[in-house]
Structures are given as C-alpha cells and as structure tokens.
N, C-alpha and C positions, 0 to 999 in steps of 0.2 A: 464622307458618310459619318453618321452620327452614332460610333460603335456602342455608347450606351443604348440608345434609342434600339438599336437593331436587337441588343442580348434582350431586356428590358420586353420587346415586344413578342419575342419567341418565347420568351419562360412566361410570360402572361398566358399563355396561349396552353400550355402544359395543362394537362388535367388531374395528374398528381406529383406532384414534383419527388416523395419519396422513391418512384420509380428509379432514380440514380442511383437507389442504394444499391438495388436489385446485381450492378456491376462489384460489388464487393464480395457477392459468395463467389464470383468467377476467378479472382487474383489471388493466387496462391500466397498464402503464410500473411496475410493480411488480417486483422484483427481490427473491426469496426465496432463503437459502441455510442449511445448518446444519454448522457444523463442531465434531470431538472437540478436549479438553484441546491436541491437538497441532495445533490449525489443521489437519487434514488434511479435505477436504470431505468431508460427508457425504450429504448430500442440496442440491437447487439446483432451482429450476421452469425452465419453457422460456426467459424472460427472460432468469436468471440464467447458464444456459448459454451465450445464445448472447454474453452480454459475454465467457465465457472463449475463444468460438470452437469450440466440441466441438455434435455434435447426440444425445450422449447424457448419461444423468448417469453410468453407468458410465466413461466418459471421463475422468469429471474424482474421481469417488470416489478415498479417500485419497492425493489430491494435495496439494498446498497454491496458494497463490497462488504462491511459487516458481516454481513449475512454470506459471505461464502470463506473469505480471505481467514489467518491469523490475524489478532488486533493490530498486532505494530507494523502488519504491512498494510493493513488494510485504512489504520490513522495516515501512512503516508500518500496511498493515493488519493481518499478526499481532502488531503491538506492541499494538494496540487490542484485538484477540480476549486477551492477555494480561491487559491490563486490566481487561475483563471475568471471567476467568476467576480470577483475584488476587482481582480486590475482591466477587465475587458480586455485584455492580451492574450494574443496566443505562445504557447509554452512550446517549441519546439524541441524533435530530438533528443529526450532525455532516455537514461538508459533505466530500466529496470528491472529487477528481478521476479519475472510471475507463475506461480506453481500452474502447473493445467491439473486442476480438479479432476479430470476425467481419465486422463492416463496417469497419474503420481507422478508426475517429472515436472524438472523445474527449467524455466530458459530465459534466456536474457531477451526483451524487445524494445526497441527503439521506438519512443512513444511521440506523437503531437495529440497535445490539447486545443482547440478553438473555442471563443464563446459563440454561443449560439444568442442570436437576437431578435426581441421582440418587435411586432410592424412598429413600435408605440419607442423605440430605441434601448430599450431596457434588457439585462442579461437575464437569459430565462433557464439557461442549461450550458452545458457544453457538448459535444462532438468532437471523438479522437479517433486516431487510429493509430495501430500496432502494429510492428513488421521483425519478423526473427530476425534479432540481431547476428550478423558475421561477424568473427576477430580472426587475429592470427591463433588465437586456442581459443578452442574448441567451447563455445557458449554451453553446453549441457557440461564437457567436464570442469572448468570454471567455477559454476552454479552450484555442480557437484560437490566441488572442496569449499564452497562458505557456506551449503547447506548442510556439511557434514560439519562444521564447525559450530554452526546454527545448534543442531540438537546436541552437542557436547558443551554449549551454556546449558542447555534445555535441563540438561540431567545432571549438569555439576556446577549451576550457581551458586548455589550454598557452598562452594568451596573458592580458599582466595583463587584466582586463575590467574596466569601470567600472561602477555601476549608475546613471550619466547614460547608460552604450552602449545595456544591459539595455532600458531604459524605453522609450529609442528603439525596440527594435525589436519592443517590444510598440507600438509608438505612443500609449504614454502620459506624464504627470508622474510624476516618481519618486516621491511619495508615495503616488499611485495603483499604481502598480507595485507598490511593497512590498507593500501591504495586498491588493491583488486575486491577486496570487504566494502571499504566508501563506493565504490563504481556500483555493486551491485543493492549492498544495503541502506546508500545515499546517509550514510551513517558512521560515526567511527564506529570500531569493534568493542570500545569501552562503555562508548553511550547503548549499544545496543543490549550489553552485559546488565548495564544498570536499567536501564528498561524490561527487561526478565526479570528483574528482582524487584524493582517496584512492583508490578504485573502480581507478582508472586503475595506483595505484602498486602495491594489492593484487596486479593481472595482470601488471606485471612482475615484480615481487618472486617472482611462482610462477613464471614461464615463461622468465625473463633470469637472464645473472650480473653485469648491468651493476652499476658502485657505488652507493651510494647517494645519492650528490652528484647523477649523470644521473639517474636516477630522479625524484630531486626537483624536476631540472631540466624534466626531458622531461612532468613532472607537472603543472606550473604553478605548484610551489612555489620559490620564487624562494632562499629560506633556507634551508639545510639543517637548522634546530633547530627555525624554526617549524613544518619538514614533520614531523620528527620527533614533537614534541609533537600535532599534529592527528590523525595517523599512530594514534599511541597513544589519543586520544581515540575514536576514529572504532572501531577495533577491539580495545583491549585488549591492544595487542602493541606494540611495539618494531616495527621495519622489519626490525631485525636479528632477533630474536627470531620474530618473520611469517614472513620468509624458510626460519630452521632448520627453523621446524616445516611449511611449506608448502611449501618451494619445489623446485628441479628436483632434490633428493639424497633429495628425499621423497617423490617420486610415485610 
C-alpha cells in the first residue's frame, strides 16, 4: 500500500483541518499557540490564553509577546520563533521560564517550536506547544527563588551586586545559582544584570537630558566606557546616537 497516497487522500477529504486542534483544550497542562513570520499570535487554545491573561483568542490575535510579557523575556521568545523561522527547523524541548498573566505565578515548560509551511514551500509562521515541566524540585518553588532574585536586580541595580549576594538570596551555592538561573533564564545571571541596566539607561536616554556620566551612574555602570561599550552591545547604538534618534527632540 501506498501509505502516502492513503494519508494524502484522507486529509484531502477533511473539511477543516484546524478541527485537530479542537483535541488540545481536552489534554491537560498543554499549552498550544501559533504565530505568523512576524511573531504576531495567531491562534492559542484555552491554556495558552489564560498564561497571557485574555479570555479570548481574539484578545491576543496579531499581538505579539510584547504586548503581554516583560521585554527581556519577551525579546527571548521571538528570538526563538526567529530561529525557527531562519532555519526552517524545529526547536525541540527547550525549558523556559513563563509567568501565567492570569494567576501571578510563574512555571517552568518544556517548549517545541515547528515551522509552519506555505503550499508555495515557503515559512509562513510557526506552531509550538507547551507542557508543565516536572524535576526533582519543585518547578513553581525553583521559579520562585530566580524570580525572587529577578525583582532584587529590579530594585537594586544601581548597586554593585555580587553573585555570592544573588545566590544568597535564592538561598543556594553559587554554582547552583548559576546553572538553575541559565536553565530557567537561558541567560547568565550577570548578562541578565547588565540587561536591567541597560533597559534602565534606554528610559532615560528617551525621557531625561541628564549627561551621560549620571545616566551611567544612576544605571549601575560604575565606568562611563564600559557603559558605553555594553550600551552598544545590548542595542546597536551609541548612548549618544540612542538618544538623537529616541530621545525627547524626537517624540
């Protein structure tokens, strides 16, 4: 038998094929979503909704994670839907850290991305899905200690930090820190530091005419060259250059 020919002439025959999805509000802790070339959501089951917080899908249709997420988690998961969509590959299994909008709690899930393709061969979108992740401890208390770590950068960037501080106040060893931080934040714990403080210098840079010395200062960058150089890693601009083209002669 011609097992293509056989699938092939059954799913011809379908009258709407997104009827499959229909099986994804039935599977518990599943989290279905699909977005276009542009990360903008396209479709999402009742799970996936309610981590954005919305009780519709029209809600969240051509939004992006922008629009619900923090920026630095929300630049890493269309970084991913990129990758996907670049490479025509599917991204398996990856772990991530995703707040549920709707309850305040955060959890780790085990994510697949696919690309989705057009009749014409071309990548149009991708289609993932999401599943609570299990460990040996406890995915929300985890989540817990680097999201409690999370808002003690939040509130004390402007100060040196150590990551002997960091570790402390996840209450673990710092090489437990590092590596349980990377798992969930796909980031070291210093890159994530220096990304709140760039973050920090972008909003003044738009909104102040302070110089750039206080900015770097008020930033947490203690040098005004290594702010600069970070400054330009982190967005592709000069402080000075961010400014002309962002800032208050430009709104």
């Amino acid at each position: 038998m011609d097992t293509d020919r056989f699938q092939h002439d059954f799913m011809s025959r379908v009258r709407n094929p997104w009827q499959f999805t229909d099986l994804l509000e039935h599977i518990p802790d599943i989290c279905f979503f699909s977005k276009n070339r542009d990360s903008q959501f396209v479709m999402g089951n009742n799970q996936f909704l309610d981590l954005l917080g919305v009780n519709s899908v029209h809600d969240a249709v051509a939004k992006t994670d922008h629009d619900f997420f923090e920026p630095s988690l929300a630049v890493q998961y269309i970084d991913e839907d990129r990758q996907v969509v670049e490479s025509g590959r599917t991204i398996a299994n990856q772990l991530w850290m995703v707040p549920n909008l709707k309850l305040g709690t955060v959890s780790w899930f085990r994510s697949t991305k696919i690309p989705i393709y057009s009749s014409s061969g071309k990548v149009i979108g991708i289609a993932g899905v999401m599943k609570n992740a299990e460990g040996n401890e406890s995915p929300a208390l985890s989540c817990n200690r680097i999201m409690k770590v999370i808002n003690f950068m939040s509130r004390n960037f402007q100060n040196r930090i150590s990551l002997e501080e960091l570790a402390a106040v996840a209450c673990m060893s710092v090489s437990q820190f590092e590596r349980r931080f990377r798992q969930v934040c796909h980031v070291s714990p210093v890159k994530y530091l220096v990304k709140i403080r760039v973050d920090s210098a972008c909003s003044a840079l738009r909104r102040s005419v302070l110089s750039l010395a206080d900015i770097a200062q008020q930033s947490g960058f203690y040098d005004q060259s290594h702010f600069c150089r970070q400054f330009k890693k982190h967005t592709g601009l000069t402080p000075r250059q961010y400014r002309e083209t962002r800032g208050l002669g430009n709104a």
